[in-house]
C-alpha positions in Angstrom: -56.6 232.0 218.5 -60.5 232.7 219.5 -61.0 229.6 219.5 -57.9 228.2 221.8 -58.8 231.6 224.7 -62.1 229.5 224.9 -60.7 226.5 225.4 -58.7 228.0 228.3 -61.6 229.7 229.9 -63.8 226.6 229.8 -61.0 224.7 231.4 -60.5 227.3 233.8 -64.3 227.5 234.8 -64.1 223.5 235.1 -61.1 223.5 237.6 -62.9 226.2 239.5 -66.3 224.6 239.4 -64.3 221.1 240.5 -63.2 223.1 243.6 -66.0 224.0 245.0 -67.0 221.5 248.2 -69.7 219.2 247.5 -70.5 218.3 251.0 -71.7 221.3 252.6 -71.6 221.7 256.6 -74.5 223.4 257.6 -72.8 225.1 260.5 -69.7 226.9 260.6 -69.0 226.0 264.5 -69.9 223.4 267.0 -71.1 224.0 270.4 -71.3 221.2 272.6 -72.4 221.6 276.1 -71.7 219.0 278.7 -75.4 218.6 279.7 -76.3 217.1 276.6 -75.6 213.9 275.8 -74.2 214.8 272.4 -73.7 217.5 269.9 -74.9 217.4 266.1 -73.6 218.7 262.9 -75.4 218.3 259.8 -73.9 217.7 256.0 -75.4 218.1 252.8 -74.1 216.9 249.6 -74.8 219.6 246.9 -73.8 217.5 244.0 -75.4 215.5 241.6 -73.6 212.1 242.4 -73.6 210.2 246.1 -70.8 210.8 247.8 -69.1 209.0 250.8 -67.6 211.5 253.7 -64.9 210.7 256.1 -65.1 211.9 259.6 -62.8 212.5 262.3 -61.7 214.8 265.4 -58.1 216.5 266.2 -57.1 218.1 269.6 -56.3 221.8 269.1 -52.1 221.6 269.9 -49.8 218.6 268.2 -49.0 217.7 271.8 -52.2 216.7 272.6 -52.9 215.2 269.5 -50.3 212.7 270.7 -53.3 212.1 273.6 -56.0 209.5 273.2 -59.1 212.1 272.5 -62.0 211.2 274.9 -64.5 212.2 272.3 -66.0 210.4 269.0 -67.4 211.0 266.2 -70.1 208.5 264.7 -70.4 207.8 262.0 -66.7 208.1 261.2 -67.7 207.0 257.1 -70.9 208.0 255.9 -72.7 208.1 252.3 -74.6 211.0 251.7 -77.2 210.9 248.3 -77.0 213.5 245.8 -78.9 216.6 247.7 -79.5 215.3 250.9 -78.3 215.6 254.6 -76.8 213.5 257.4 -76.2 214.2 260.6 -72.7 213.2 262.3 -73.2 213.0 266.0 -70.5 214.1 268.8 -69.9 211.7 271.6 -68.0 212.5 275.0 -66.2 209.8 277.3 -67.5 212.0 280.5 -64.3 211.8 281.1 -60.4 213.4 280.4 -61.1 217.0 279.4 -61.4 220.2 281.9 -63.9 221.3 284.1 -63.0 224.8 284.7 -62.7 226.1 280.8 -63.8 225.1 277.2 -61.9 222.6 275.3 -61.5 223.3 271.4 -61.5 220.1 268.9 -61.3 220.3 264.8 -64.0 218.5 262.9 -62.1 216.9 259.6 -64.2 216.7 257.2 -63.0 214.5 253.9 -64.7 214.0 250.8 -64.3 210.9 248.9 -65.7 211.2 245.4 -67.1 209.0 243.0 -65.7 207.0 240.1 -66.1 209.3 237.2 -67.5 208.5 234.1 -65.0 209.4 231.9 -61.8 208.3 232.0 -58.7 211.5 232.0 -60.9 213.4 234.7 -59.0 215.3 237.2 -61.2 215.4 240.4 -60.2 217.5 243.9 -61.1 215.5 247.2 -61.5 218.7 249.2 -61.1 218.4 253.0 -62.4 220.8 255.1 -62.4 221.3 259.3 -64.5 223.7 261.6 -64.0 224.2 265.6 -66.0 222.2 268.3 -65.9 223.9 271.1 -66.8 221.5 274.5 -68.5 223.5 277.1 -68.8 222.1 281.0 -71.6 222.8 282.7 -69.6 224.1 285.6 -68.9 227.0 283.4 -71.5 229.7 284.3 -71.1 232.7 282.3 -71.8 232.7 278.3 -69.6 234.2 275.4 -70.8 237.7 275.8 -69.6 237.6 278.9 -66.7 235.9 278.4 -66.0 239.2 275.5 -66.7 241.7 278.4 -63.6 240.2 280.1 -61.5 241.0 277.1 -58.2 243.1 278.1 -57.0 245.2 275.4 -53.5 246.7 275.0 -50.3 247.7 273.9 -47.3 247.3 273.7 -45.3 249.2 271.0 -47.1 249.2 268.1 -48.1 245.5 269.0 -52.6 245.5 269.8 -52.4 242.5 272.2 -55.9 240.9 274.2 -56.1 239.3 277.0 -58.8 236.5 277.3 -60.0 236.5 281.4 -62.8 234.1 280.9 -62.8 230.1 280.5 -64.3 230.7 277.0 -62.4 230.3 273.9 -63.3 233.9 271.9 -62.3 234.4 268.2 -61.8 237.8 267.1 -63.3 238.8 263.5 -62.0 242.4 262.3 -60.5 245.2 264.3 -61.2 249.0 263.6 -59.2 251.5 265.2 -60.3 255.3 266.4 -60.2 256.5 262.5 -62.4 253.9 261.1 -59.1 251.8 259.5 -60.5 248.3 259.3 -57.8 245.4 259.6 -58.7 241.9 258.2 -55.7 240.6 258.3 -54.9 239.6 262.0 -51.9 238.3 263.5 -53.6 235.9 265.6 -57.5 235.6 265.7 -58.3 233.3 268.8 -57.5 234.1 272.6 -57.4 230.7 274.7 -58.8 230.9 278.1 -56.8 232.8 280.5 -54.3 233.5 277.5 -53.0 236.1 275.9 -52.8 236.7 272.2 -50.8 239.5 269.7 -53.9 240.6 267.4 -51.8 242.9 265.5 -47.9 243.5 264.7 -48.0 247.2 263.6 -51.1 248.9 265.2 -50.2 253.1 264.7 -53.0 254.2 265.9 -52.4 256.3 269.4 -56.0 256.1 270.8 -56.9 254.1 273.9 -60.1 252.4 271.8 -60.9 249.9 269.3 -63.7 248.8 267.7 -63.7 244.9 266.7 -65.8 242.1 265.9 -65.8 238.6 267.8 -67.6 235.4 266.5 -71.0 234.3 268.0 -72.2 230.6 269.1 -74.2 231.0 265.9 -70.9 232.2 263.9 -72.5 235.2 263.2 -70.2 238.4 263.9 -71.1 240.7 267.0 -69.5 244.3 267.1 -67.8 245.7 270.1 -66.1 248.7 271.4 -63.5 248.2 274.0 -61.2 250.8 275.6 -58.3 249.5 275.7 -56.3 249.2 279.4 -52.9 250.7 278.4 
């Protein structure tokens, strides 16, 4: 019986080791700014075999996924040695996507592993995506700006937010006027010049919350807001 528990625990470290990501990105977000003629990301593989990476962008709604996207992504198939880095590079048409606000786009991210050695080897392909947000130049305030213009509210025991700016900003935990953190959020990211429900069942009867919202640098930047009714 001792020895059939370690069986299962080695198998269970295995599967868990095997789900890990071996193609790291180096970046949890993606700014690209229109006055540049390109955005970077970097990827690392952190295995110990070569592994080839597949590549591609999606448009933020299903509708305009129907749309031809005026952006690439190159190279769309790469191979990446055991622990080095590549850098995929972001392209833009100059042409197709707004002026007047940000535009967000997924980076997919495949893995494609090797062979294996042995034969019976269960390996996970793990596919991962972050946001890439494209910024025009005509926009002229910045993100902590664009949080400044944050409208909080509420309606019922729904904690609403409206977003003012022509930034996309992504909200990371709320606290409300007794120090009750909630992680798990309703919605987390306010479109510009939309409106989002944070929270379904916010109690608290103060007219302030405390929250977090993610940086360029996806770092996590604390606010205090009161809230407009």
């Amino acid at each position: 019986m001792k020895f059939e528990s370690s069986l299962l625990v080695l198998s269970a470290a295995l599967l868990c080791s095997s789900a890990n990501a071996a193609i790291q990105a180096q970046a949890t977000r993606v700014i690209y700014n229109s006055e540049n003629s390109a955005a970077t990301l970097s990827l690392k593989n952190n295995s110990e075999k070569p592994y080839m990476v597949q590549t591609w962008l999606t448009a933020e709604n299903t509708d305009e996924q129907k749309q031809k996207i005026p952006m690439v992504v190159i190279p769309p198939l790469l191979k990446i040695d055991s622990g080095k880095e590549s850098i995929l590079r972001f392209i833009y048409s100059g042409q197709g996507l707004p002026t007047n606000r940000e535009t967000l786009f997924w980076v997919n991210i495949q893995e494609i592993p090797p062979k294996p050695d042995q034969e019976n080897v269960l390996q996970i392909a793990i596919r991962s995506k972050l946001k890439l947000f494209y910024r025009p130049k005509q926009i002229k305030v910045g993100l902590e700006e664009s949080v400044k213009q944050l409208q909080w509210y509420k309606e019922g025991k729904q904690l609403k937010v409206k977003n003012n700016s022509p930034l996309y900003v992504t909200i990371g935990v709320v606290k409300d006027s007794q120090g009750k953190t909630y992680n798990n959020l309703n919605s987390d990211m306010v479109a510009p010049n939309q409106s989002i429900t944070v929270l379904s069942n916010f109690s608290d009867s103060s007219n302030s919350v405390t929250y977090t919202y993610i940086n360029d640098y996806g770092g996590a930047t604390t606010v205090t807001s009161v809230m407009n009714k």
